[in-house]
C-alpha positions as CSV (number, residue, x, y, z in Angstrom):
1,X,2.4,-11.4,-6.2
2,X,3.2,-9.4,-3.3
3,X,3.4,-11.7,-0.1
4,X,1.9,-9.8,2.6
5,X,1.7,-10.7,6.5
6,X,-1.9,-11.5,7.5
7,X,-1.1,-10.6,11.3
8,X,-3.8,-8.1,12.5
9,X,-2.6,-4.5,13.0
10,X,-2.4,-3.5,16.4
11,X,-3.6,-0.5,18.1
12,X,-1.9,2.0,19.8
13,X,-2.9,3.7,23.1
14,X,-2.2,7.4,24.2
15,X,-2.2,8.7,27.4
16,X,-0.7,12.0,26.3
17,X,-2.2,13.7,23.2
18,X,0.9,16.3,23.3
19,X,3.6,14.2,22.7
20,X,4.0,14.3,18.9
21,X,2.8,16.1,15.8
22,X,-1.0,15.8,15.6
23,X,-1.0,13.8,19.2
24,X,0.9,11.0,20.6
25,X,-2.0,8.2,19.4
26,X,1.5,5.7,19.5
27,X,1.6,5.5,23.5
28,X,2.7,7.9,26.3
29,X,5.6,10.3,26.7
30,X,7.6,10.3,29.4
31,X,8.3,14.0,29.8
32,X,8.6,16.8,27.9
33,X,11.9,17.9,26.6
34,X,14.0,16.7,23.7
35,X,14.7,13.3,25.2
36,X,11.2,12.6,25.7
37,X,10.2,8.6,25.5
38,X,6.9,7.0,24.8
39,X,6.0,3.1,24.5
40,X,4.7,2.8,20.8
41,X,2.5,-0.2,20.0
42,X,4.0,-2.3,17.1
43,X,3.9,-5.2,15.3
44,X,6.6,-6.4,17.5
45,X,5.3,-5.1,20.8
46,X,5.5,-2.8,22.9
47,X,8.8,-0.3,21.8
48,X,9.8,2.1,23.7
49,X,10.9,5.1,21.0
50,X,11.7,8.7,20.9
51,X,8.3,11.0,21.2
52,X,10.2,13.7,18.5
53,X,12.9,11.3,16.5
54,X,15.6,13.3,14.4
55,X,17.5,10.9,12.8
56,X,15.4,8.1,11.0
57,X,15.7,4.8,9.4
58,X,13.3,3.8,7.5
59,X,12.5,0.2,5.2
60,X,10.1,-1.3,3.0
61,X,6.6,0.1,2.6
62,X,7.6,2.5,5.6
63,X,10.1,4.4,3.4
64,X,7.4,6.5,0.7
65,X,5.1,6.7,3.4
66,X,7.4,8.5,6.0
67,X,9.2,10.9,2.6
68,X,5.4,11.8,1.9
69,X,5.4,13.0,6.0
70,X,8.9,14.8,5.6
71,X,10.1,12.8,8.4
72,X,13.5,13.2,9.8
73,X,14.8,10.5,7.5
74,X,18.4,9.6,7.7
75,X,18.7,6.3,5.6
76,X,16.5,4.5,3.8
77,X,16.5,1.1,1.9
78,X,15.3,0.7,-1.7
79,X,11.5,1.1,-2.8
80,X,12.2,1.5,-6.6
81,X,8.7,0.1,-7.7
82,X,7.3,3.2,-5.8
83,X,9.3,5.9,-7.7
84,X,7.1,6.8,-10.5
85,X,4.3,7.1,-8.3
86,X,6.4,9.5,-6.3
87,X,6.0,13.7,-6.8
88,X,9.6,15.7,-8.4
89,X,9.9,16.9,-4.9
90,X,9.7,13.4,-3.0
91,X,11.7,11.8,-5.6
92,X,14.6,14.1,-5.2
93,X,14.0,12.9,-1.6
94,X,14.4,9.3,-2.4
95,X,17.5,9.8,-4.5
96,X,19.3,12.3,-1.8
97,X,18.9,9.6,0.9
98,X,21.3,7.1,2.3
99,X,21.1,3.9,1.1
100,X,20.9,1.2,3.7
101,X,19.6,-1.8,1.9
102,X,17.9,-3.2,-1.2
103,X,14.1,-3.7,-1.4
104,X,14.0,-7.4,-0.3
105,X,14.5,-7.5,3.6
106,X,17.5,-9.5,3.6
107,X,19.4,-7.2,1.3
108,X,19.6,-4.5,5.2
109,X,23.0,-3.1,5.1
110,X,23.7,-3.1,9.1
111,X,26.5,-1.2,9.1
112,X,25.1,1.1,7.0
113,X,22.3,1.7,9.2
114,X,24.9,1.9,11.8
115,X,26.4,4.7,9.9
116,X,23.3,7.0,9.7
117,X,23.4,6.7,13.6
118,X,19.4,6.6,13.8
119,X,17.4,7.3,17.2
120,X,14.7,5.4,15.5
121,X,14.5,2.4,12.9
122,X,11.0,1.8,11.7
123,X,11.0,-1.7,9.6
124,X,8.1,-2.1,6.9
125,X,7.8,-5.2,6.2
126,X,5.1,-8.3,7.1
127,X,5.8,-10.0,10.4
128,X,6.6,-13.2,8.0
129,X,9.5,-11.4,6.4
130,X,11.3,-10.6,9.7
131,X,13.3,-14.1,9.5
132,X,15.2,-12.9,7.1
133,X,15.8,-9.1,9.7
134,X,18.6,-9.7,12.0
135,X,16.6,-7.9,15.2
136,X,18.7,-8.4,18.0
137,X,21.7,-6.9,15.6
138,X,19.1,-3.8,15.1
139,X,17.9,-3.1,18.3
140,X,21.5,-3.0,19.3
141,X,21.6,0.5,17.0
142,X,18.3,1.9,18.0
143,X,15.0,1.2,18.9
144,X,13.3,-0.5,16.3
145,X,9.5,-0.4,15.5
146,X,7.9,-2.7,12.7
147,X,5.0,-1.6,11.4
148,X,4.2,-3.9,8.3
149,X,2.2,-4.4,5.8
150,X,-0.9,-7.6,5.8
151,X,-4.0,-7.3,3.2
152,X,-3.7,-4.5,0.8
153,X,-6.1,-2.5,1.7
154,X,-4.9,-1.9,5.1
155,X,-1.8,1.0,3.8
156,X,-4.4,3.3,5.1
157,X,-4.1,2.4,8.7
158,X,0.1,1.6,8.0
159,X,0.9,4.4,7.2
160,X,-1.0,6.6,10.0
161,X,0.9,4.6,12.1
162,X,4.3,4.5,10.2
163,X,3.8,8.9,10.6
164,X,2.8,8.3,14.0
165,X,5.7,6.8,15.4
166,X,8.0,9.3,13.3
167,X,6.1,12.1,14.7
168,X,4.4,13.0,11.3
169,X,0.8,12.6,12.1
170,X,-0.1,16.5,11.1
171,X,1.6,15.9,7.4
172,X,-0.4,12.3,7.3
173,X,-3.2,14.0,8.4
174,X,-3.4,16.7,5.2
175,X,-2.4,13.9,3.0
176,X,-5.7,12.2,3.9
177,X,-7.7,14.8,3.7
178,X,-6.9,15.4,0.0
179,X,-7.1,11.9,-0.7
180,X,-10.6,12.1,0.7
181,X,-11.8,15.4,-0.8
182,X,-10.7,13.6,-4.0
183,X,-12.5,10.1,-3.6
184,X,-15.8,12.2,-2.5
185,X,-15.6,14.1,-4.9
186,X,-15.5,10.7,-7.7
187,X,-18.4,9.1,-5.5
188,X,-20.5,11.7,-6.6
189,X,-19.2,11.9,-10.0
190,X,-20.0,8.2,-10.6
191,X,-22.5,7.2,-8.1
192,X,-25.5,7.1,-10.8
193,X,-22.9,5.4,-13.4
194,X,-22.0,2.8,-10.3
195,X,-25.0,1.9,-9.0
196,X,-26.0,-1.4,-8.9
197,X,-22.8,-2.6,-11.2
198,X,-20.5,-5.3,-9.8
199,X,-17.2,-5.6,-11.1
200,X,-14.7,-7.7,-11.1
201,X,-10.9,-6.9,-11.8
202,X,-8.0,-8.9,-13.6
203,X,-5.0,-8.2,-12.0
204,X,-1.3,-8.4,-13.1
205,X,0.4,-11.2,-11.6
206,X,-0.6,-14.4,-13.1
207,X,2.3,-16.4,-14.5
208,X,1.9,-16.9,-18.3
209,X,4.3,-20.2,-18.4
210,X,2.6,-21.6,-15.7
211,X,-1.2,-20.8,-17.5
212,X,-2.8,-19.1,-14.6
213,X,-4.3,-15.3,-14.6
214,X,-4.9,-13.1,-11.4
215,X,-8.8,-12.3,-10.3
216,X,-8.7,-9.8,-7.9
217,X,-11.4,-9.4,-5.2
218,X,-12.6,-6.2,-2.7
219,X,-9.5,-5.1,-0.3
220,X,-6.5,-6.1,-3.4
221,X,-4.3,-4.1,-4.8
222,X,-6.5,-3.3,-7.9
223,X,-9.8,-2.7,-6.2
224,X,-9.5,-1.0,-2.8
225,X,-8.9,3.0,-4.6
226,X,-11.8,2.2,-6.6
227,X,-14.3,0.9,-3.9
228,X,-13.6,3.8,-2.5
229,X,-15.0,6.1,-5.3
230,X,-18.8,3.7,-4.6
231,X,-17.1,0.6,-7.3
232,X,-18.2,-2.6,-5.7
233,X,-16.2,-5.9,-6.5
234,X,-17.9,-9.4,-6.0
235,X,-17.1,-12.6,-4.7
236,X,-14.3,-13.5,-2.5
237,X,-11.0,-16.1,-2.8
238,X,-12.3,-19.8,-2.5
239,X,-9.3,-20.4,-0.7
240,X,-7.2,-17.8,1.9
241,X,-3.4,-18.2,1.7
242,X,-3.2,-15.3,4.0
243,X,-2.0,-11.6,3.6
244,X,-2.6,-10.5,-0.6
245,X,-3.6,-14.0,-0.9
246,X,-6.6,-13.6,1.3
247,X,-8.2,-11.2,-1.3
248,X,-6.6,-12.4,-5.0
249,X,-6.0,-15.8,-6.2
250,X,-4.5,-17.1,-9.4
251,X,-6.7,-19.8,-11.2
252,X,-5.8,-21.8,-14.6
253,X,-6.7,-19.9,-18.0
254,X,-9.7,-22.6,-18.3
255,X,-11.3,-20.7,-15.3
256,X,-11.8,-17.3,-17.6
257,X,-15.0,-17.5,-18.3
258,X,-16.1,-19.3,-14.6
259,X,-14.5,-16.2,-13.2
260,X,-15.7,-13.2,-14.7
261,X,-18.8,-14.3,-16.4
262,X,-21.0,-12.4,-13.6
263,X,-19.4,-9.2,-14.2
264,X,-21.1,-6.4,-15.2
265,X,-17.8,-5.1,-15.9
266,X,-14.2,-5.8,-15.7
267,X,-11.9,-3.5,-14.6
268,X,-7.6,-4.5,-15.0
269,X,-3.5,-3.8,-13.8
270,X,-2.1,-1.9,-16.3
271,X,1.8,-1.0,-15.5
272,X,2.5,2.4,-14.1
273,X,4.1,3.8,-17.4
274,X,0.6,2.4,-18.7
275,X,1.2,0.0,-20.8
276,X,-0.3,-3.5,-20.6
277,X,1.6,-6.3,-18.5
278,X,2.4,-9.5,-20.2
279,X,-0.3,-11.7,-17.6
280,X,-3.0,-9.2,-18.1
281,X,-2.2,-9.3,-22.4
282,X,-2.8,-12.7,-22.5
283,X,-5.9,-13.2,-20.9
284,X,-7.3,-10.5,-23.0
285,X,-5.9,-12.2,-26.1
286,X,-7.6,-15.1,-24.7
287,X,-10.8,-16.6,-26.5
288,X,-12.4,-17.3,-24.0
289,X,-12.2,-13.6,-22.4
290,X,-14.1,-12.8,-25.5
291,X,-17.3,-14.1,-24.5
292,X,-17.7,-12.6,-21.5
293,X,-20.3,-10.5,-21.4
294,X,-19.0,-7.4,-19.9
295,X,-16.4,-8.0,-23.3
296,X,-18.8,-8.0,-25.3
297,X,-20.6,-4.9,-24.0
298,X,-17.6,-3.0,-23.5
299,X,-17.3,-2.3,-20.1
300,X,-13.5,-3.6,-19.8
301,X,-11.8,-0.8,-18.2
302,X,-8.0,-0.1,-17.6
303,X,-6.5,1.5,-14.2
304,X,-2.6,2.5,-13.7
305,X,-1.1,2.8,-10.6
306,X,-2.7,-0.1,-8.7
307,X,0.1,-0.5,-6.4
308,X,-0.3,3.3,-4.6
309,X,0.3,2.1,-0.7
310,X,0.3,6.1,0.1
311,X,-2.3,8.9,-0.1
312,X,-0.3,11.1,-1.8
313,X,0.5,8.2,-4.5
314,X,-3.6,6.9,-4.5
315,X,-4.1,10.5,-5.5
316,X,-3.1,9.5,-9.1
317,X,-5.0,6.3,-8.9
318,X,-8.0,8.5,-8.5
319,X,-7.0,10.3,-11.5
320,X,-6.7,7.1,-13.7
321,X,-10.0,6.3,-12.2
322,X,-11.5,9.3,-13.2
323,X,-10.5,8.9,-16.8
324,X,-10.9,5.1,-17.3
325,X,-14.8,5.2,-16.0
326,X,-15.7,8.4,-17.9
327,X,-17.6,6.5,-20.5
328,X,-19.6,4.6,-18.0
329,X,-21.0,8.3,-17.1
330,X,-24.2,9.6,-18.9
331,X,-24.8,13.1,-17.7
């Protein structure tokens, strides 16, 4: 499972709504031509960073949000896992850019980083995973802002600031506005069908040798596109690990029917090219999964692309939405 930070995202305070694209809601320029400076609010404090950045570099869950934003990208490490989500357009993106690093955060290449000469490094990753980021080495490049990732729900919020600080807020801004048009229009689509239903939602990284299976709660990576169509997931983790683990937890195989035997009906992870992961097939090949109710009434319902962190890519797990609830629907 994804290990993400649990640190709080900070806000960020602007005393001059001119200073980049859609208004400078990352802190306060310092004057207005091209070498204008404002102090930007990040996970690592207080940065002081370009207000209109040209040449950036961007990592982890920072680089689809900021190709989304047509930022001024310059180098970029590794985000493989997000490619099929991404459009033909963004892709070609992705596969034009400097390299700078692999998707784990100690796979940076500094000296490639070096290379792009960047007026602005924004890091994504989880406050935890900056032990294995050389910072001092960074900051000697450019100013660097980390803006990472902690319960996954919270991409929505990431990634206004990850456009924020690159001066992107206008193309973050229209982004959301067709995610929203989208989700609306699914709330009302399903609102009747919804009502009153709680769910619960297998997800895809249990361990198969080690006999466990993922349950999922509100805010994961499964459920937080679909509560936002009116779907409404019960219970919560018995015990926070922090981060992803704060909102999905990984019980033993015995714990099938203990789990989901409240659910009205059971949505699960399938793989982005849709078929069905190894951890998710075995629980349904499970016994025991058969006598839950919700499998035996036939509300068990599939959803691809569980991972989107980025409007653009939740856009298609409204879509898979869409499809996998249209039997629930009686018009």
């Amino acid at each position: 499972m994804l290990a993400l930070s649990a640190a709080l995202l900070t806000g960020c305070a602007s005393t001059d709504p001119g200073g980049s694209e859609g208004g400078a809601s990352g802190g306060y320029a310092s004057g207005g031509d091209a070498g204008a400076t404002r102090v930007f609010a990040a996970d690592n404090g207080d940065v002081a960073t370009p207000v209109d950045p040209q040449r950036i570099v961007a990592t982890g869950y920072a680089v689809p949000a900021l190709i989304e934003a047509d930022a001024a990208l310059v180098g970029i490490s590794s985000w493989d896992r997000g490619v099929p989500m991404m459009t033909k357009v963004d892709r070609a993106t992705y596969e034009g850019l400097d390299n700078v690093g692999g998707e784990r955060a100690d796979l940076l290449n500094y000296e490639a980083v070096a290379l792009a000469q960047p007026d602005l490094i924004i890091v994504g990753v989880p406050i935890p995973g900056l032990v294995d980021v050389d910072m001092a080495r960074l900051e000697l490049i450019a100013p660097v802002v980390v803006l990472g990732p902690t319960v996954p729900s919270a991409w929505r919020e990431l990634t206004r600031r990850q456009a924020d600080a690159a001066g992107r807020l206008g193309a973050f801004e229209q982004a959301k506005a067709a995610y929203d048009e989208r989700a609306t229009e699914l709330r009302e689509k399903y609102g009747a069908a919804l009502r009153g239903a709680e769910f619960a939602h297998l997800g895809a990284y249990g361990d198969v040798s080690a006999g466990t299976f993922q349950r999922e709660f509100g805010d994961s990576w499964g459920t937080n596109i679909a509560q936002d169509i009116g779907v409404e997931y019960y219970g919560e983790v018995k015990e926070k690990g922090g981060g992803a683990r704060d909102v999905a937890e990984t019980p033993s195989m015995e714990m099938i029917v203990e789990s989901f035997a409240a659910a009205d009906a059971i949505t699960y992870s399938l793989a982005v090219d849709g078929s069905v992961p190894a951890s998710v097939q075995a629980v349904l090949d499970s016994p025991l999964w058969q006598q839950l109710p919700a499998v035996q009434a036939g509300k068990v319902i599939p959803l691809r692309y569980t991972e989107a962190a980025t409007y653009a890519s939740a856009l298609l797990t409204l879509d898979s939405i869409d499809d996998a609830l249209a039997p629930l629907r009686q018009d």
